[in-house]
C-alpha positions in Angstrom: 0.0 0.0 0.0 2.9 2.3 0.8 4.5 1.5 -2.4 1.6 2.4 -4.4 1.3 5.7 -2.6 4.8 6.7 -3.0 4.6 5.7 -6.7 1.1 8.0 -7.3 3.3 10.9 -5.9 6.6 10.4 -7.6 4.1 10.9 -10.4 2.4 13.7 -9.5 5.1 16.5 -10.0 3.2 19.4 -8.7 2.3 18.0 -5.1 5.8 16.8 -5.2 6.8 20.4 -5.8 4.7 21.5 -2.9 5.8 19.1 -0.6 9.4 19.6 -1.3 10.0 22.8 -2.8 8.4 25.1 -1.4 9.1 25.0 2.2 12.7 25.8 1.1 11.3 28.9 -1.0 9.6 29.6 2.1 12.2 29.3 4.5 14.3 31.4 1.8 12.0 34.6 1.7 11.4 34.6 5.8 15.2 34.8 5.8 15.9 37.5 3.4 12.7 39.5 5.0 13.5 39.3 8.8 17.4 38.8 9.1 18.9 38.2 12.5 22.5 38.7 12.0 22.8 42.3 13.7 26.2 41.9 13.9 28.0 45.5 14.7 25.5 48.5 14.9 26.8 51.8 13.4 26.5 54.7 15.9 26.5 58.2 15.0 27.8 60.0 18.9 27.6 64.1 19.1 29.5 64.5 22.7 28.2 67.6 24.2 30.3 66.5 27.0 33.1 64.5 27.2 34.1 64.3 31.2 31.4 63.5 33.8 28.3 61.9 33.4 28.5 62.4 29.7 32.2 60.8 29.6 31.3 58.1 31.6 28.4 57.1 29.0 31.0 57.7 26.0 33.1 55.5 27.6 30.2 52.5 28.2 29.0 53.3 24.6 32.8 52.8 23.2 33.5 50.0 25.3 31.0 47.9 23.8 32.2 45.5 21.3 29.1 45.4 19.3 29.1 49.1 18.3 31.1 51.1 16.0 30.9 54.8 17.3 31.4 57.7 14.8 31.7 61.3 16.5 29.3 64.4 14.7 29.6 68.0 15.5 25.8 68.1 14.7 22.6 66.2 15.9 21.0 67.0 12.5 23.8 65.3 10.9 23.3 62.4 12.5 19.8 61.9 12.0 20.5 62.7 8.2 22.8 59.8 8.5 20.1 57.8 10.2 17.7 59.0 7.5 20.3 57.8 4.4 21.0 54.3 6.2 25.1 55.5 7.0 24.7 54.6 10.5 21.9 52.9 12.5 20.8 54.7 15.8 22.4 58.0 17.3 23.0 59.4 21.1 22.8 63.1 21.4 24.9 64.1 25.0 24.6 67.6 26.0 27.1 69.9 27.1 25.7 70.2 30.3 24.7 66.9 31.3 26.7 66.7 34.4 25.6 69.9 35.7 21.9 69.9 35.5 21.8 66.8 37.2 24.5 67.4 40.2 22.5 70.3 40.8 19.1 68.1 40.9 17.7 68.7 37.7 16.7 66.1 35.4 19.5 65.1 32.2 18.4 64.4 28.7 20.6 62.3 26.2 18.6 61.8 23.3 18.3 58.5 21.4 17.7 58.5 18.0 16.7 55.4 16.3 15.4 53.9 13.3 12.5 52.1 14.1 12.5 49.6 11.4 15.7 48.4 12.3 16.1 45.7 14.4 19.4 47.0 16.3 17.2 49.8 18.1 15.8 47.6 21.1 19.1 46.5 21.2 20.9 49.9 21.6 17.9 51.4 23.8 18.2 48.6 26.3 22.5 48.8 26.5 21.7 52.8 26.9 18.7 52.4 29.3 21.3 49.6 31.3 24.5 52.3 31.3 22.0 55.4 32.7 20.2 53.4 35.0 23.7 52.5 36.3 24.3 55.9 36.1 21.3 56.8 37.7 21.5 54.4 40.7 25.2 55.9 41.7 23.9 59.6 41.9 21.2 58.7 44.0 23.1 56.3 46.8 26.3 59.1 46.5 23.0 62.1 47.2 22.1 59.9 49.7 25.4 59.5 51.4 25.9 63.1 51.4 22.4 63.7 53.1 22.7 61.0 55.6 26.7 61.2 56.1 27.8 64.6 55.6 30.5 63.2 53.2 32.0 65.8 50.4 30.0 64.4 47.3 33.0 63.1 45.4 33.9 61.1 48.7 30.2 60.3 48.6 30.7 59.5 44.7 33.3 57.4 45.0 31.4 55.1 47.9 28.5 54.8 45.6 30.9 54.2 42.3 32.0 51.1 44.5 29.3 49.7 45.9 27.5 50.0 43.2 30.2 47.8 41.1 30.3 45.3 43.4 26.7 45.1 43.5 26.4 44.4 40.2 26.6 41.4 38.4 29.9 40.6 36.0 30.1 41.3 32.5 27.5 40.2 29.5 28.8 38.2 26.7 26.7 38.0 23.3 27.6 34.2 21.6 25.9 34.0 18.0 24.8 30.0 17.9 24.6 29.1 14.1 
């Protein structure tokens, strides 16, 4: 019975073609239409600030092996860039970064993405990892000061260090395939 039913469909080329053929075609478009090698993201950086709180996200953002960081003088050149497909995402740091939030204020560095690519949740969650970081040592070093009386880069330098030993070791990215 399984002879004659292997026979029928040797015979019949196109459900033989169907069966066959086009799960490959298939598995062919998905791949070309939804790609998941990211591989290194192209970064367009304009440093307002280079020391402080902006240096110390320059320094996260250059430190990660999965980004290549070019430097603009100019937010809109790097959303142009964005715009043309040169580069893949942008972080805008301001000049005064540092200052507006050491005096309590709240500190903007502006993301700029393109949404149809699929390196943007990427970059937003490293960035929203590196200012929550960032975040959490200002407020235990405010804290410190309040509670302590310490100078505030004594009280810094606490947080800066309990804060990395709180944290958990470094994050390695393996590609499987």
């Amino acid at each position: 019975v399984a002879a004659g039913d292997l026979r029928r469909l040797v015979r019949d080329r196109v459900a033989l073609c169907f069966m066959v053929g086009l799960p490959f075609v298939l598995i062919l478009a998905l791949g070309v239409a939804f790609p998941t090698d990211t591989g290194v993201v192209e970064v367009g950086v304009v440093a307002g600030e280079t020391t402080g709180i902006g240096g110390q996200l320059l320094e996260a953002v250059g430190g990660a092996d999965t980004l290549d960081v070019t430097f603009y003088d100019e937010p809109q050149d790097v959303v142009r860039d964005i715009q043309l497909g040169r580069i893949e995402a942008g972080i805008i740091i301001p000049p005064d970064l540092t200052e507006v939030v050491e005096s309590g204020g709240t500190g903007e560095v502006r993301l700029e993405l393109d949404p149809a690519n699929q390196a943007s949740a990427m970059l937003r969650n490293m960035l929203d990892a590196v200012v929550e970081n960032q975040a959490l040592v200002l407020t235990a070093a405010r804290f410190a000061e309040d509670r302590t009386g310490a100078e505030k880069q004594e009280a810094l330098a606490a947080a800066e260090e309990q804060v990395r030993q709180l944290t958990r070791g470094p994050v390695e990215s393996v590609t499987v395939g």
